[in-house]
C-alpha angles and dihedrals in degrees: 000000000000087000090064091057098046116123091235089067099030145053096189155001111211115176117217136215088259088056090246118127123241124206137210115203115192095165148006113210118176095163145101117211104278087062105033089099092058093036092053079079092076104044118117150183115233149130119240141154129234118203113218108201135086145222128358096328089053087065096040082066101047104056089036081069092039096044088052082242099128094214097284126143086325122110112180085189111029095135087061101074098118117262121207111281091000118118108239089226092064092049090051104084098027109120100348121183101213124206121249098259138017103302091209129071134216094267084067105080094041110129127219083235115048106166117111118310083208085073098039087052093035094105114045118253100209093184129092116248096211119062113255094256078065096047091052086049095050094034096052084043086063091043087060108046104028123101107253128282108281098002100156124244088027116139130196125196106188094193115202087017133172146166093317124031099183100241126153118283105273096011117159147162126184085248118025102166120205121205125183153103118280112057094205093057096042085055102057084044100125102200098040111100091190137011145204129188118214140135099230080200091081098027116020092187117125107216099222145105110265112258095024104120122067092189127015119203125202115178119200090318095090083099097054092067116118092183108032095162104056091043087050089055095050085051096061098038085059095042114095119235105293087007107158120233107195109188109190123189139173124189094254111109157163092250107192086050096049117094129256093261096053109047094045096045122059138234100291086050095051099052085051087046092046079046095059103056086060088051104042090047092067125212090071124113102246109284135244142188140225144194113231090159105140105194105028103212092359100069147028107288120240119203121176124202115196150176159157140260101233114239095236106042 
């Protein structure tokens, strides 16, 4: 956490009543001196907050301010406290006891850089952004839980998609839909049937009938959604009943287009945070997390945030 409070990054640390810290960015400069004068057209002038804690107690904290508690006999987490040869991630949404409303604000999901993501996205990137020990992991998660190769009616929404989805080898539907940002990647997609391009975070609308998709697919973007709520609702409005939404997420990133409370929180945050959209949509089972990382410390981590469309939603 030190990074986020070098003076490189940041103007000022201001504490606040509630004991979070509010930041002041004037301005974002990832550049030495040859590129300052192409990296002056991301800086920006906005309020956000970093959140300096870490793990399982850092949240608690969070949602006891939001929930009015005080902090006083209520524990919103209190399955998460890590158990011997148990990832901390999968312990994290087990028996949670949610606050009333949505813990995070708006400034939250403010970005270090907020101009257009249609700019930032404009050229192709045709390169993965996990190692390949991370690939197999996600990639053998989907083999498991996926309906079959070619079963018919079945339906696929690959949400922030690009030129690779991580799917199995060979593995195809009769509509696998692609949805992202960069037209030329989405195009040489193999296993896509079908493709939109469109930045949710400026319009979060998912452009399809209620009830179309049988499985929806995120991978590592989920930390780039600046309005995770609305887009989780349109998930599960075009889910179909029992359709499954696997959100999977590293900790490699674009750092200046994530939002505040992810890049100031860590792994086991994130997977509760992740949690919570589901929650806070309405109309998900509730949700739960699991560890696929396949080298702990020696390779990039894979965590993995699923649920349900409730039957009866």
């Amino acid at each position: 956490m030190a990074s986020l409070a070098s003076p490189s990054l940041l103007s000022s640390l201001t504490k606040s009543r509630t004991g979070r810290v509010s930041v002041s960015v004037l301005s974002y400069s990832c550049c030495t001196s040859r590129r300052r004068a192409k990296c002056n057209a991301y800086s920006i002038v906005a309020n956000r907050r970093v959140f300096l804690g870490f793990g399982a107690l850092f949240i608690d904290q969070i949602v006891t301010m939001a929930s009015g508690s005080g902090g006083v006999g209520r524990s919103f987490v209190a399955s998460a406290r890590p158990r011997q040869g148990v990832s901390p991630v999968e312990q994290i949404l087990k028996n949670v006891d949610w606050p009333e409303q949505f813990p995070f604000k708006d400034e939250d999901f403010s970005r270090f850089d907020e101009s257009p993501d249609s700019i930032f996205y404009s050229e192709p990137r045709f390169v993965t952004h996990i190692d390949d020990p991370a690939i197999r992991a996600l990639t053998d998660y989907y083999s498991k839980v996926f309906p079959p190769s070619n079963t018919p009616g079945v339906a696929m929404l690959d949400l922030c998609s690009s030129w690779v989805s991580h799917f199995p080898a060979g593995y195809k539907q009769e509509r696998v839909v692609g949805m992202g940002m960069n037209e030329a990647e989405l195009k040489r997609n193999p296993v896509l049937t079908e493709y939109i391009v469109q930045d949710l975070n400026v319009n979060p609308k998912i452009p399809f009938e209620d009830n179309s998709f049988n499985v929806i697919t995120n991978v590592v973007s989920v930390d780039y959604l600046t309005k995770p709520i609305e887009v989780f609702k349109e998930m599960q409005r075009v889910l179909k009943p029992s359709g499954l939404a696997i959100m999977s997420f590293s900790n490699r990133l674009f750092f200046t287009k994530a939002v505040s409370i992810w890049t100031s929180t860590g792994d086991v945050d994130h997977a509760w945070i992740v949690g919570s959209y589901f929650h806070y949509a309405g109309g998900f089972e509730p949700p739960a997390a699991v560890d696929v990382s396949p080298n702990p410390g020696r390779s990039d981590p894979m965590y993995i945030v699923y649920s349900r469309k409730q039957l009866s939603a």
